[in-house]
C-alpha positions as CSV (number, residue, x, y, z in Angstrom):
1,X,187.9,126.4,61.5
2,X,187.4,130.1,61.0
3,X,189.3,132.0,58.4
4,X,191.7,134.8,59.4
5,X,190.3,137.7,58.3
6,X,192.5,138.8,55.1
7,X,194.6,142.3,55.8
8,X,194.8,144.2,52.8
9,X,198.0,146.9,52.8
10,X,198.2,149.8,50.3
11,X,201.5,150.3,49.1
12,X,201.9,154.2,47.7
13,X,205.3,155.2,46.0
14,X,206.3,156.0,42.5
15,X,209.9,154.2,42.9
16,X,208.4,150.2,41.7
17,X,211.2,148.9,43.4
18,X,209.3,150.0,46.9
19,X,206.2,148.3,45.9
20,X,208.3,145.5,44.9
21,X,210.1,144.9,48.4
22,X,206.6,145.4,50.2
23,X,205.0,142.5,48.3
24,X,208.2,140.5,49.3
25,X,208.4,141.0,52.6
26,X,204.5,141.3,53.8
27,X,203.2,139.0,51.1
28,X,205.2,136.0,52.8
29,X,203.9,137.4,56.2
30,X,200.6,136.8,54.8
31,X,199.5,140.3,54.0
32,X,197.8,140.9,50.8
33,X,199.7,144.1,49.1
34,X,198.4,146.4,46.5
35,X,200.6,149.3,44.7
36,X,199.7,152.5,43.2
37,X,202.7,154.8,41.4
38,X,201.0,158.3,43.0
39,X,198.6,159.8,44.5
40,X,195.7,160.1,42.0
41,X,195.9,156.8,41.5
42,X,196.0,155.9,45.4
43,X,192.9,157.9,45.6
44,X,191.4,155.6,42.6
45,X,192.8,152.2,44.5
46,X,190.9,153.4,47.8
47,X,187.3,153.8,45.9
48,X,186.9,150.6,44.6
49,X,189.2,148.7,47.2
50,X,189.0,148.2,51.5
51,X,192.1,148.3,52.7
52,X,193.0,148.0,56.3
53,X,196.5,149.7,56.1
54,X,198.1,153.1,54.0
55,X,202.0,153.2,53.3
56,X,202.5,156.6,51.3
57,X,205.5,158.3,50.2
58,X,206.0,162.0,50.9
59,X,208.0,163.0,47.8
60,X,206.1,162.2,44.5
61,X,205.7,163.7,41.2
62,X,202.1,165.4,40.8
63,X,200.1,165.2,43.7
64,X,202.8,164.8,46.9
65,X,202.5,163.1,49.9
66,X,201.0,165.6,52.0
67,X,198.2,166.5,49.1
68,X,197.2,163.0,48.8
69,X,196.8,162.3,52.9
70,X,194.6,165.6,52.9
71,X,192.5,164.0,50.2
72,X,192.1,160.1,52.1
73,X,191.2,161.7,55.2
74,X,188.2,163.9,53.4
75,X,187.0,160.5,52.7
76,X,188.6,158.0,54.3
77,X,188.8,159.5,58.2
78,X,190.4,156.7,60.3
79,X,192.3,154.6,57.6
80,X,195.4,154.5,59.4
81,X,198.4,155.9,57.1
82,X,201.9,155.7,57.4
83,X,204.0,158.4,56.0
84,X,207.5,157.1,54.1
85,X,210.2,159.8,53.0
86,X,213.9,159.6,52.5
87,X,214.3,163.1,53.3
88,X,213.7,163.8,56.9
89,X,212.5,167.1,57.8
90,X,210.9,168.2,60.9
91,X,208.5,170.5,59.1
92,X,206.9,167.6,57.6
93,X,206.5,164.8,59.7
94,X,204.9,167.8,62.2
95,X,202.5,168.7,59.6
96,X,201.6,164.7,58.5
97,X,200.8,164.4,62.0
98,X,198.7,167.2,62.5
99,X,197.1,165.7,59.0
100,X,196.3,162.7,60.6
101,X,199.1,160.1,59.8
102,X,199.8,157.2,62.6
103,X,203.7,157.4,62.1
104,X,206.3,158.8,59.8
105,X,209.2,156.6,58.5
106,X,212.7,156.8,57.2
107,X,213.5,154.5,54.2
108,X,214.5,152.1,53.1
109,X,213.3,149.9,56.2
110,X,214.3,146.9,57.3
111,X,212.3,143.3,57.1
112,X,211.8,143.2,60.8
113,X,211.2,147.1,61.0
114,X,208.6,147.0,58.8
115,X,206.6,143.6,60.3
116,X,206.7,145.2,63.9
117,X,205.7,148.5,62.2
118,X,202.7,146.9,60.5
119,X,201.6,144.9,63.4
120,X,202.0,147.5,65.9
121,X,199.7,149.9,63.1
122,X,197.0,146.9,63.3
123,X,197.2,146.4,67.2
124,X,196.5,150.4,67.3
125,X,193.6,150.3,65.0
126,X,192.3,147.0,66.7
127,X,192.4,148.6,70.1
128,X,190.5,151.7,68.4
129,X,187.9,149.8,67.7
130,X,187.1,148.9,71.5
131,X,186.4,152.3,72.3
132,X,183.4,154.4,71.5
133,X,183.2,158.2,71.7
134,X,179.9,159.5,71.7
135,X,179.1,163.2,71.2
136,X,178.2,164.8,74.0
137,X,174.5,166.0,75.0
138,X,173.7,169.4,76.3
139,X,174.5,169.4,79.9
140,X,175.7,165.8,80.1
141,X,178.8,164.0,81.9
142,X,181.7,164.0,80.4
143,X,183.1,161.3,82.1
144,X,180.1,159.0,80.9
145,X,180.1,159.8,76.9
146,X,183.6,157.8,76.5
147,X,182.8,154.5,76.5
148,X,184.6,151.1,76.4
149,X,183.7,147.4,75.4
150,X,186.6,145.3,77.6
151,X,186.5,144.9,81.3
152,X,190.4,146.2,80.9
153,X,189.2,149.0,78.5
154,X,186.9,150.3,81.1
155,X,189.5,150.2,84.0
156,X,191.6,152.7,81.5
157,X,189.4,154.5,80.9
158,X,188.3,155.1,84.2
159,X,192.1,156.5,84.6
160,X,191.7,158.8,81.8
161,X,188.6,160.5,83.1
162,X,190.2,161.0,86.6
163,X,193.5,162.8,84.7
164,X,191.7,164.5,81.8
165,X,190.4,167.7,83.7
166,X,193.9,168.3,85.3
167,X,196.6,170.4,84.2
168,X,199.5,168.3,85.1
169,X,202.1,166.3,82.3
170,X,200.8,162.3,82.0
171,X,203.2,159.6,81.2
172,X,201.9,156.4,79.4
173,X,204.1,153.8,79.8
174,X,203.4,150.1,78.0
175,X,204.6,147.8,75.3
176,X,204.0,148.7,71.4
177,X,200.7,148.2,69.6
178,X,199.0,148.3,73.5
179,X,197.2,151.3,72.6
180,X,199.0,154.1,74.1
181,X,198.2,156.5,71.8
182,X,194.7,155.8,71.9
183,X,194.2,156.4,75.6
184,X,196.3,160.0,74.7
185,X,193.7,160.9,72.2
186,X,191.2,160.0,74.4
187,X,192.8,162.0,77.5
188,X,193.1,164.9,75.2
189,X,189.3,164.3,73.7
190,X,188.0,164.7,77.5
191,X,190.3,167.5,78.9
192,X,190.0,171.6,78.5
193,X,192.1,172.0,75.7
194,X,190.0,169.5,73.0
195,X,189.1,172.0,70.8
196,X,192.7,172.7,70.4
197,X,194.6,170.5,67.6
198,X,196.2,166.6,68.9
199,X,199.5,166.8,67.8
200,X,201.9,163.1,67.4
201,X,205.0,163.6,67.8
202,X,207.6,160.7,66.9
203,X,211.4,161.8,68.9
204,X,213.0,158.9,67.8
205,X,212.7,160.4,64.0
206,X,213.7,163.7,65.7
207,X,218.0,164.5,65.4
208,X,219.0,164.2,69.1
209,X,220.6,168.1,68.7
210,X,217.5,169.7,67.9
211,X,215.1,167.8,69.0
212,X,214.4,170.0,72.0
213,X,214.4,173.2,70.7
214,X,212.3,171.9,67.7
215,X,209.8,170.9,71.0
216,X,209.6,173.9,73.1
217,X,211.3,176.6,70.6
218,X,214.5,178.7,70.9
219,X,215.9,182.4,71.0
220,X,216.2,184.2,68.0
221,X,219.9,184.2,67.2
222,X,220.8,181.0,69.4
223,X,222.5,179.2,66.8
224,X,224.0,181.8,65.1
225,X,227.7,181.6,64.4
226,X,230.2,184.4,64.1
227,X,232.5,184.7,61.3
C-alpha cells in the first residue's frame, strides 16, 4: 500500500497559544506542524526543514510579518504562505499580496475554517504543479510556451490563450481549491499587461462600505464630514 506523502505545515506566531491550537487541530487531521516564535527563527526552520505549507503572523516583535515574507520569497519563491493578523487593514493584506502571499486571514479561526483553508492552499499548489511556463524564445508563440500535463489542463488552457490578448473583464467561476487562481495568473502571464504587477485581492476580508472605493479609488473630500 503506498504511503501518503507526509504534509509538513509551518506555524509562525509569537503568541504559543497559536502554535498550540494549530498542532491541535491539524495534527489530528494528520498534518505534521512545526512552530517558530518569529521571523528569524521562521527563516532558520525553512533552511534546514521542507515544508509544504507557511502560516505567518503579520504583527511580531523584531522582524514583522511583511519583513519576514520578503525574506522566504528571496529564497523560497513558490512556498505558498498564508498571512494571519488580528488587525485588519487594507494597506496590508494589499501589500502581502503583491509580496506573494496565497491568502490573508483574520484570527482566531475556526476548526473547520482552517481545514478548508489548508486544503483548499494544497489543492492550489497541487494544481500548480500541472502547469509549466516556459520562458519564451525570441520570436516564438505565445500561445505554445504555456504548457499543461492533464487532458483537462490543456482544455483550460486552451481558454486562456484565446482570452489572454483581449481587453475585456474574465470571470472564473468554480469550486475552491480547483485552481482558479492559477488559470488568472496564467491569463495575466500571457496577456499585454504581464510585465505589470499580479495583484490578489481577497473582498470577503474587505468591509462591505469601502470595499469599492478601496478598488477603484474615490474623490478627494468624499467622505469628509462637516462639523
Amino acid at each position: 500500500m503506498t504511503k501518503t506523502p507526509l504534509v509538513r505545515i509551518l506555524v509562525v506566531d509569537d503568541e504559543p497559544s497559536v502554535g498550540m491550537i494549530f498542532h491541535r487541530i491539524l495534527g489530528d487531521a494528520g498534518y505534521e506542524v512545526v512552530s517558530a516564535s518569529n521571523g528569524a527563527e521562521c527563516l532558520r526552520v525553512l533552511k534546514k526543514t521542507e515544508v509544504q505549507l507557511v502560516f505567518l503572523d503579520l504583527q511580531m516583535p523584531g522582524m514583522d510579518g511583511v519583513q519576514t515574507l520578503k525574506r522566504i520569497r528571496e529564497s523560497h519563491s513558490t512556498l505558498p504562505i498564508i498571512i494571519m493578523t488580528a488587525f485588519q487593514t487594507v494597506t496590508s493584506a494589499v501589500e502581502t499580496m503583491k509580496l506573494g502571499a496565497m491568502d490573508y486571514l483574520i484570527k482566531p479561526l475556526a476548526a473547520d475554517k482552517l481545514l478548508s483553508v489548508v486544503q483548499q492552499a494544497l489543492n492550489v499548489t497541487k494544481m500548480s504543479s500541472q502547469v509549466q511556463f516556459v520562458k519564451p524564445s525570441a520570436g516564438s508563440d505565445p500561445e505554445i510556451d504555456l504548457m499543461a500535463k492533464s487532458p483537462e489542463m490543456q482544455r483550460v488552457m486552451a481558454l486562456v490563450s484565446k482570452v489572454a490578448p483581449t481587453d475585456v473583464p474574465v470571470l472564473i467561476l468554480g469550486e475552491s481549491g480547483t485552481g482558479k487562481e492559477v488559470t488568472a495568473r496564467a491569463i495575466h502571464r500571457l496577456s499585454k499587461r504581464s510585465k505589470k504587477p499580479f495583484v490578489v485581492v481577497d473582498c470577503a476580508a474587505l468591509p462591505e462600505s469601502i470595499i469599492e472605493s478601496e478598488l477603484f479609488g474615490y474623490d478627494k473630500g468624499r467622505f469628509h464630514r462637516g462639523r
